[in-house]
C-alpha positions in Angstrom: 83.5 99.3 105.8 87.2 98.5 106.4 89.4 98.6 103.6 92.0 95.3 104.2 95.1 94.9 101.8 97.5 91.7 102.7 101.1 91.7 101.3 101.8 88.1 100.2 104.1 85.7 98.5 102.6 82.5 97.3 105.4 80.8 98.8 105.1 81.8 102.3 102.9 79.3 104.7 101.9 82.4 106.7 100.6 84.6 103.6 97.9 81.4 103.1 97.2 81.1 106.8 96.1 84.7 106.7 94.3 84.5 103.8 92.2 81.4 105.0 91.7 83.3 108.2 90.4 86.3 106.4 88.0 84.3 104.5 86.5 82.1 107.4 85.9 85.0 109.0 84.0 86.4 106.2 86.4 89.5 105.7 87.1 90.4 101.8 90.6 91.7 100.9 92.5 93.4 98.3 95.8 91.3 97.9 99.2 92.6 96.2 101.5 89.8 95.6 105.1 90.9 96.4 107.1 89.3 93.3 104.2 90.4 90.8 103.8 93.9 91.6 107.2 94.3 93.1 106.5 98.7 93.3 103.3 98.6 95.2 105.1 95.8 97.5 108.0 98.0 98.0 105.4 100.8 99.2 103.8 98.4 101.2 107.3 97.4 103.0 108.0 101.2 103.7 105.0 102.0 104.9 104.9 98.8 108.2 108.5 99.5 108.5 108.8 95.9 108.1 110.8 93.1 105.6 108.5 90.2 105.5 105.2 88.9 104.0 102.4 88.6 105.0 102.0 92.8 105.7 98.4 93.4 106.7 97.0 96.9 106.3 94.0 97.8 107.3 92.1 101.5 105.9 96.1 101.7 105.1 97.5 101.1 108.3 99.7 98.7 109.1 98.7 96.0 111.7 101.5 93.4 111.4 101.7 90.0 110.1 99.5 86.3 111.0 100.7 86.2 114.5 99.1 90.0 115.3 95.7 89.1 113.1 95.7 85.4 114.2 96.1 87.2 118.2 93.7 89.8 117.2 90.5 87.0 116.4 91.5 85.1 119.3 90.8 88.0 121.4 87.1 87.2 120.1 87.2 90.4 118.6 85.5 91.0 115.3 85.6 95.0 114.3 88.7 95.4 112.0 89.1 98.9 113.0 90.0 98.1 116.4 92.7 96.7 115.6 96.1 97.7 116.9 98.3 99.5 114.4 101.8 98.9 114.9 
């Protein structure tokens, strides 16, 4: 099974849309919020080589944000561990 972590914000529009998308799709996730646990965020940030939420992992790889899980579904594609890692 696919271990998916999502870096959010609960201000950022994006970090709901990929949660929402996540959970219509019947995925479960492990979510660190970026102003609660500030360390494991600041890990996470390293680790894509990116500055902005949301930060999807997954089996701790980074696959980008919405716009690379919302292109990965609409390539009717359903096995999380095909997707690309950036």
């Amino acid at each position: 099974m696919n271990q998916v972590t999502i870096l959010t914000s609960n201000t950022c529009v994006y970090c709901h849309a990929a949660k929402s998308l996540l959970q219509r799709k019947g995925i479960d996730y492990q979510e660190v919020d970026a102003v609660k646990d500030s360390e494991q965020a600041q890990q996470l940030l390293a680790q894509s080589g990116r500055r902005t939420v949301p930060q999807i992992f997954i089996n701790q790889e980074p696959i980008g944000g919405f716009t690379e899980l919302n292109q990965f579904f609409s390539s009717n594609e359903t096995d999380l561990s095909k997707a690309p890692v950036i």
